[in-house]
C-alpha positions in Angstrom: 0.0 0.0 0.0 0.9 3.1 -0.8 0.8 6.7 0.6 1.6 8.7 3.5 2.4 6.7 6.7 -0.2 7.2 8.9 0.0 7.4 13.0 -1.6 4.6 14.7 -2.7 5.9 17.7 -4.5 9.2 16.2 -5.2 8.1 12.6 -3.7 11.4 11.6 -0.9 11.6 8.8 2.6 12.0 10.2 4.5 15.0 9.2 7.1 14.5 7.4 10.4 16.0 8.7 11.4 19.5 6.5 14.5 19.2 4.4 17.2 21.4 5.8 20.2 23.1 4.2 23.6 23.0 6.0 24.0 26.6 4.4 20.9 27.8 6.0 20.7 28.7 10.2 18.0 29.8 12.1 16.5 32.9 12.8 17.8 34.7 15.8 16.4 37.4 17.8 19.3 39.1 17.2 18.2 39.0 13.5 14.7 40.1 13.7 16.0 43.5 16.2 18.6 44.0 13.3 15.6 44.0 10.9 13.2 45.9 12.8 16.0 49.0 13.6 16.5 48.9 9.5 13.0 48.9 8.9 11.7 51.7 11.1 8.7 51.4 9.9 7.5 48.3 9.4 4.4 48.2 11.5 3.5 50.8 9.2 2.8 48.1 6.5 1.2 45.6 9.2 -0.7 47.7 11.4 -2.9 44.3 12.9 0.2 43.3 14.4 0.1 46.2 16.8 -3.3 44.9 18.3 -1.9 41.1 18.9 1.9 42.4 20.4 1.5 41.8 24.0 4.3 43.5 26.3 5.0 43.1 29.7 4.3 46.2 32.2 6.0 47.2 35.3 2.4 46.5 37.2 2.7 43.3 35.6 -0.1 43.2 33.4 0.4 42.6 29.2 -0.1 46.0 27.4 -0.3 46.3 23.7 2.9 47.6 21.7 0.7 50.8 20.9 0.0 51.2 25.0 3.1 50.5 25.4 4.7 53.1 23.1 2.3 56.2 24.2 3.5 55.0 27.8 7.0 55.0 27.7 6.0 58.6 25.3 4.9 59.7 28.6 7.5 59.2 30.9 10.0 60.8 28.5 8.1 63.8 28.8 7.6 63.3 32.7 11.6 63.3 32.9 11.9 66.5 30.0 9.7 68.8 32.1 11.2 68.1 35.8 14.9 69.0 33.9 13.1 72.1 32.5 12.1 72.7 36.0 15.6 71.8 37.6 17.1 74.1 34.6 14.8 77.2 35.4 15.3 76.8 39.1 19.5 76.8 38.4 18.9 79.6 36.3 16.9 81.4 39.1 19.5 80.7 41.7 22.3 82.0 39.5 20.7 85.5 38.4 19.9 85.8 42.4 23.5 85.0 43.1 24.7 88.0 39.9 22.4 90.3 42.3 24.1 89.2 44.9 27.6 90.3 43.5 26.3 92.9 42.1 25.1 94.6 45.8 28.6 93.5 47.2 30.3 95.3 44.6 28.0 98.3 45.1 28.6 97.8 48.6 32.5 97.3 48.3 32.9 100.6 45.8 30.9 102.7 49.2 33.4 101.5 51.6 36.0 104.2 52.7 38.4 102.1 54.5 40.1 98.4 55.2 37.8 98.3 58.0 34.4 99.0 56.6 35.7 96.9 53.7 36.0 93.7 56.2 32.7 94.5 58.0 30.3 95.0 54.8 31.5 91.6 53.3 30.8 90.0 56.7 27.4 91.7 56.8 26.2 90.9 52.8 27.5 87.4 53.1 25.8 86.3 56.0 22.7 88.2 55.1 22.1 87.5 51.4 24.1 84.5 51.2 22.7 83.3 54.5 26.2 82.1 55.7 26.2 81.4 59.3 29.7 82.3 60.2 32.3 84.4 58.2 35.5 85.2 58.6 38.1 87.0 56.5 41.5 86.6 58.0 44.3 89.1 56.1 48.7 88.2 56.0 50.8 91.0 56.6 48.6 93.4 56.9 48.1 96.3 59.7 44.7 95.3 60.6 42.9 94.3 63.2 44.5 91.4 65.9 40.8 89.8 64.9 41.3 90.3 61.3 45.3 89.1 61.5 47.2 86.2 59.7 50.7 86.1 61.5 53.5 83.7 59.0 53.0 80.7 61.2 48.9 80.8 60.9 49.4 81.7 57.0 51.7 78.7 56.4 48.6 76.5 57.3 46.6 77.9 54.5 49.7 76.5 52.0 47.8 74.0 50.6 44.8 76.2 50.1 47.0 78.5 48.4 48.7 76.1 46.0 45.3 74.6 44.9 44.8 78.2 43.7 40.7 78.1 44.4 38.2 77.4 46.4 37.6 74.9 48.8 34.2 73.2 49.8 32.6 70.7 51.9 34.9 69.2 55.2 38.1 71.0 55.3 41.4 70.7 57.4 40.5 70.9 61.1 43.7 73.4 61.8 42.5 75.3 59.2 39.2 76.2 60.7 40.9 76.8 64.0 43.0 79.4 62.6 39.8 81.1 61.0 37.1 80.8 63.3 39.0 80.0 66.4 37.6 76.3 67.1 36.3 74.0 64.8 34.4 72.3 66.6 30.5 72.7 65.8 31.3 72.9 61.6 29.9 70.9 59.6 31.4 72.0 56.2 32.9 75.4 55.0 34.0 76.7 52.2 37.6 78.6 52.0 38.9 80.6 49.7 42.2 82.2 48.9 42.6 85.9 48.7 45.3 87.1 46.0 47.9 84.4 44.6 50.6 81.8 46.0 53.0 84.4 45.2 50.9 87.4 46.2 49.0 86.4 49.4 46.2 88.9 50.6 44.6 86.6 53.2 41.9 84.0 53.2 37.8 84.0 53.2 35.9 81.3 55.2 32.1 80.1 55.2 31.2 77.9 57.4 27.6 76.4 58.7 26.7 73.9 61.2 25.2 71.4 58.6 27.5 68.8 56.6 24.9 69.4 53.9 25.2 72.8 53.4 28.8 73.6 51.4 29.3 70.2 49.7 32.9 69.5 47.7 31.1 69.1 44.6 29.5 72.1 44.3 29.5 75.3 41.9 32.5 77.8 43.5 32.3 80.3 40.3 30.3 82.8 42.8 32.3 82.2 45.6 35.5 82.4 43.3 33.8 86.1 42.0 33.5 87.0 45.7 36.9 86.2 46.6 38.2 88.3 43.7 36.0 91.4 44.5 36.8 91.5 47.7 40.8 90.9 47.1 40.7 93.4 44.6 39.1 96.2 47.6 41.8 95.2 49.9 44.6 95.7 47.7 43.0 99.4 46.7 42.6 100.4 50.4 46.1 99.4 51.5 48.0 101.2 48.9 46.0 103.9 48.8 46.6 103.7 52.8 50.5 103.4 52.2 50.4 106.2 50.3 49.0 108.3 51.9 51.4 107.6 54.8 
């Protein structure tokens, strides 16, 4: 008899195994994410596949490729507006902060001495910077005992002045002793240098009772403006002191 075999159990026809090439290999996924990112737009042509495309979702129940899509459309623009936000809330902060040096430089250009100098920074930077403690500490420099940097306090700043900017977050214990007598009860600071390693003026410190507040990572182009201003006033009011000597 002839035919197709037959199975006994089921009376069905048995299929008969597919002829293979050795040249041919099976589909991978690999192939068919290859094919879909050169063929953008595929569904395009087979829009019913859409419907029957099930996906998993993070709540764990199967949403369709099109659900998924608008979805995963709506996070995107979730995460674009909070950067807007976080970009106009920077950009708010920094035209606050150019008032800031604005009024300090208003308020440097009214001083009419070294003294007044020292005690309007203190005064604008704990008031509209909101720094709890300040202190501006000057090197060779006939000033104030409070205000004074004798060589043996100013060697301690070395390191300050050969990183040549600003320093935030937890700084050198001995250096906070020499600023703001004890450093006990900082949290973090923020120390600049006044003038240059070859031109020392003297040193500006922040300091606040929170860890969180001056963190080492932070932005130091104000603080860095600061500095220079108020450099910049101190060199003016001692040679125009020395000369008039």
């Amino acid at each position: 008899m002839t035919g197709q075999p037959s199975n006994a159990s089921t009376g069905t026809k048995a299929a008969r195994p597919r002829a293979t090439d050795n040249n041919t290999r099976a589909i991978t996924e690999a192939d068919v994410e290859t094919y879909l990112r050169d063929h953008p737009d595929f569904f395009q042509d087979h829009l019913p596949l859409l419907d029957i495309l099930r996906l998993p979702h993070p709540s764990g129940a199967a949403v369709s490729l099109v659900e998924r899509q608008v979805s995963l459309l709506r996070e995107k623009h979730r995460a674009m507006e909070q950067h807007m936000a976080e970009l106009v809330e920077r950009a708010r902060d920094n035209e606050r902060m150019g008032q800031h040096l604005h009024e300090l430089a208003k308020t440097l250009m009214r001083a009419e001495n070294l003294d007044a100098v020292l005690a309007l920074t203190q005064d604008a930077l704990r008031n509209e910077l909101g720094a709890e403690r300040v202190s501006i500490r000057l090197a060779d420099r006939e000033v104030d005992p409070l205000h004074a940097l004798d060589s043996s306090d100013l060697a301690t700043f070395d390191p300050l002045f050969a990183r040549g900017k600003a320093q935030c977050g937890r700084v050198p214990a001995e250096m906070l002793d020499v600023l703001f007598d004890a450093a006990e009860g900082i949290g973090s600071a923020i120390l600049m240098p006044l003038g240059t390693e070859s031109d020392r003026i003297g040193v500006l410190g922040l300091a606040s009772e929170s860890a969180d507040r001056f963190q080492p990572d932070m932005g130091t182009y104000f603080v860095t403006h600061i500095g220079d201003l108020l450099a910049e006033s101190i060199r003016c009011h001692v040679e125009r002191t020395h000369a008039a000597a």
